[in-house]
C-alpha positions in Angstrom: 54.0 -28.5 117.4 52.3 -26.7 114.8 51.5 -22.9 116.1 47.9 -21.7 117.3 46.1 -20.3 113.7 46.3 -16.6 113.9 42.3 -16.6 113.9 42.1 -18.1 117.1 45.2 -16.4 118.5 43.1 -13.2 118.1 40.2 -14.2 120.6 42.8 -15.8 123.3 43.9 -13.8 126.2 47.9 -15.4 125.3 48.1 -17.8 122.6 50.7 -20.8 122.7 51.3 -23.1 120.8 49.6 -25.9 122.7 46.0 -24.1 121.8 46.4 -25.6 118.0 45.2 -29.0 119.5 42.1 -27.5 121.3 38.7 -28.3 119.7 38.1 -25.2 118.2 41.1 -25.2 116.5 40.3 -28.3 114.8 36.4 -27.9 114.3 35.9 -24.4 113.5 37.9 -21.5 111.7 38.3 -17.6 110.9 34.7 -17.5 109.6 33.1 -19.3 112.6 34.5 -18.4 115.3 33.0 -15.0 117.1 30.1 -15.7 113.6 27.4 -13.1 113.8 28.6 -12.2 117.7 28.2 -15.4 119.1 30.2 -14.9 122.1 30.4 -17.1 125.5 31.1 -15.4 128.9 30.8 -16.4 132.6 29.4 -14.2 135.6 32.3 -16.2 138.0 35.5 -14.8 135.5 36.1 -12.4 133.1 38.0 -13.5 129.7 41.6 -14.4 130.3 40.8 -14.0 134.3 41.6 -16.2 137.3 39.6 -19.5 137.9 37.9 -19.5 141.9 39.3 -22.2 143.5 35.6 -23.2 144.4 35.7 -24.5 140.9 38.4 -26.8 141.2 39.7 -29.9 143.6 41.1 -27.2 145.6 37.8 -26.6 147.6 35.5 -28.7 149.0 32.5 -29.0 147.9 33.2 -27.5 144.6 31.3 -27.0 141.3 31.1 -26.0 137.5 31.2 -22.5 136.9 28.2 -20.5 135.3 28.5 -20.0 131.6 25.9 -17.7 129.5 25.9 -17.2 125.5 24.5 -15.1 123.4 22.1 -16.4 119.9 23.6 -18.7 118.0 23.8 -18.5 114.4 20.7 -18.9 112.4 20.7 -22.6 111.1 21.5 -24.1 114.3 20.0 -27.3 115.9 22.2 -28.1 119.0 25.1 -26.4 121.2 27.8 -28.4 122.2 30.3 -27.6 125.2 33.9 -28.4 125.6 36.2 -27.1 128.3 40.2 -28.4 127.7 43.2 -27.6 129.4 45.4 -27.2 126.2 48.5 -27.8 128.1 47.4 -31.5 128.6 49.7 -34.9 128.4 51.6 -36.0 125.6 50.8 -32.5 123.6 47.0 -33.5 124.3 44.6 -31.1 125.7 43.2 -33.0 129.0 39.7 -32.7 128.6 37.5 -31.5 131.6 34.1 -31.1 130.4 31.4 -32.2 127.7 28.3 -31.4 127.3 25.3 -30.7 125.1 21.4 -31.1 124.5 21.3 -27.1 124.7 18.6 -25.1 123.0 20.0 -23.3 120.2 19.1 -20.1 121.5 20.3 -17.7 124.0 20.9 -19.2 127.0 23.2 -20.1 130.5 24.0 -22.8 132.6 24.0 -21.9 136.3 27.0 -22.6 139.0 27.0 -25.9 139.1 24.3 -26.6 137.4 23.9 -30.3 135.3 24.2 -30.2 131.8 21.0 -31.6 129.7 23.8 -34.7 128.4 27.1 -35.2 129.2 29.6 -37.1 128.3 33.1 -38.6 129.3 35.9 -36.4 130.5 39.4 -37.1 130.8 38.4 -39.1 133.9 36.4 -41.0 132.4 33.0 -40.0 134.4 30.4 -37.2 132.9 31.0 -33.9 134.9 32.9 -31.2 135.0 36.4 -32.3 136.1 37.7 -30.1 139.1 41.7 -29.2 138.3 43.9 -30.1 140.2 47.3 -28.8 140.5 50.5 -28.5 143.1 51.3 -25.5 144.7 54.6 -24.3 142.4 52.9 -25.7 139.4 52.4 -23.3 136.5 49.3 -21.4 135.8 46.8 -23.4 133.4 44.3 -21.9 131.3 41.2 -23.8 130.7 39.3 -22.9 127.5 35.2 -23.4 127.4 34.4 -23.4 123.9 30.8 -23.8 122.7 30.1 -24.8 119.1 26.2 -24.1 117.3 26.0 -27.2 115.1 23.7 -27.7 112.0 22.3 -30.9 113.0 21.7 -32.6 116.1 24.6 -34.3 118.0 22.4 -37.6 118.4 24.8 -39.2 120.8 23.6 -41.0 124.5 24.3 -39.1 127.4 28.2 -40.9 128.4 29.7 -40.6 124.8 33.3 -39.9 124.2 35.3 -37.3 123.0 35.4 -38.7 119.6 32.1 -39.6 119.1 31.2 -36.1 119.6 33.8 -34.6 117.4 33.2 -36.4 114.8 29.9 -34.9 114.6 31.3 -31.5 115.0 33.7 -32.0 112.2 32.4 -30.3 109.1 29.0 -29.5 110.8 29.9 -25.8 112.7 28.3 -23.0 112.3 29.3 -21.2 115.3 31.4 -21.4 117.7 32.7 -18.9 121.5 35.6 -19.0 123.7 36.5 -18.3 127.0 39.4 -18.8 129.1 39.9 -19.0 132.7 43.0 -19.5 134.4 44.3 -21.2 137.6 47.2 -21.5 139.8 47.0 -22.7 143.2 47.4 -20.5 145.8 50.6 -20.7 147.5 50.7 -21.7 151.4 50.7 -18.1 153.1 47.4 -17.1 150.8 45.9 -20.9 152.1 46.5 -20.0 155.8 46.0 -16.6 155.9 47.4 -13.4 157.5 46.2 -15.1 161.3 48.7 -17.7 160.6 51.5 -15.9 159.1 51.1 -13.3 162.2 51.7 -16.7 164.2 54.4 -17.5 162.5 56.0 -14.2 162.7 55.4 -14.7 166.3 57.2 -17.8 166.5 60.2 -16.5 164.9 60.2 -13.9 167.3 60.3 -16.7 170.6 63.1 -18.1 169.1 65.0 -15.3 168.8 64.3 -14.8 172.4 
């Protein structure tokens, strides 16, 4: 596996090897990426920070998380969203969200707020897919990047991932990253300090 291009190594919280296959990597490059301070944060994480677990399948209930980006470069017709875990199957990021139809102008999407088009994730349906991991696993980052494009996408709402990056290819102006990463809390954080006082409790009857 080739190694992450030092470009993008630069705006990662820890670079692997694994972030070479992301979108960005592919679609964009040292002169677009961060272009005129086009930058992509989220009011729910900070760069490099950890992922609530309302965001994932870990929660009920649970949702996208909010995203907000500054003005796109000047010459841009659409924004374009793609969230991938780079440490996917078979060296493959798994791909957990993809989206467009934004203005391209400064802007956010709320928490869990619908996209204006989405289209097929690595589950095959067109929303943001919760991850999902085992307690032991190894922490996962989960990269939102967001790429200003010279043209419209022009693709139906339910198009794959390569009918949208073959628009992307050769057609970036811009593009912002952010990462969020998650590890499942293990079972003591699940249950609590009520239950682990129990437990201490039972221990204690035993030894009795």
């Amino acid at each position: 596996m080739t190694d992450c291009p030092a470009w993008l190594a630069e705006k990662l919280p820890e670079a692997k090897p694994h972030h070479a296959q992301l979108a960005v990597a592919q679609y964009a490059d040292a002169e677009t990426l961060g272009v005129d301070g086009f930058t992509l944060t989220s009011a729910a994480f900070q760069d490099g920070g950890a992922l609530d677990p309302c965001f994932t399948a870990d929660e009920e209930d649970a949702v996208a998380p909010p995203l907000e980006w500054t003005t796109p470069p000047a010459g841009t017709e659409e924004l374009v969203l793609v969230a991938q875990d780079p440490a996917g199957r078979n060296d493959q990021p798994h791909l957990h969200w993809l989206a467009w139809g934004f203005a391209p102008q400064q802007g956010k999407l709320l928490e869990g707020e619908s996209a204006p088009f989405a289209g097929k994730n690595a589950a095959g349906n067109s929303e943001w897919l919760l991850p999902k991991l085992d307690i032991g696993d190894p922490a996962h980052d989960y990269v939102f990047q967001l790429f200003a494009i010279d043209r419209p996408l022009g693709l139906m709402p339910g198009a794959g991932a390569d009918e949208v990056f073959s628009v992307l290819d050769g057609n970036v102006l811009g593009a912002a990253v952010l990462t969020a990463k998650y590890e499942p809390e293990d079972l003591d954080d699940l249950l609590g300090d009520d239950a682990a006082a129990a437990g201490d409790d039972l221990d204690w009857d035993a030894e009795a």
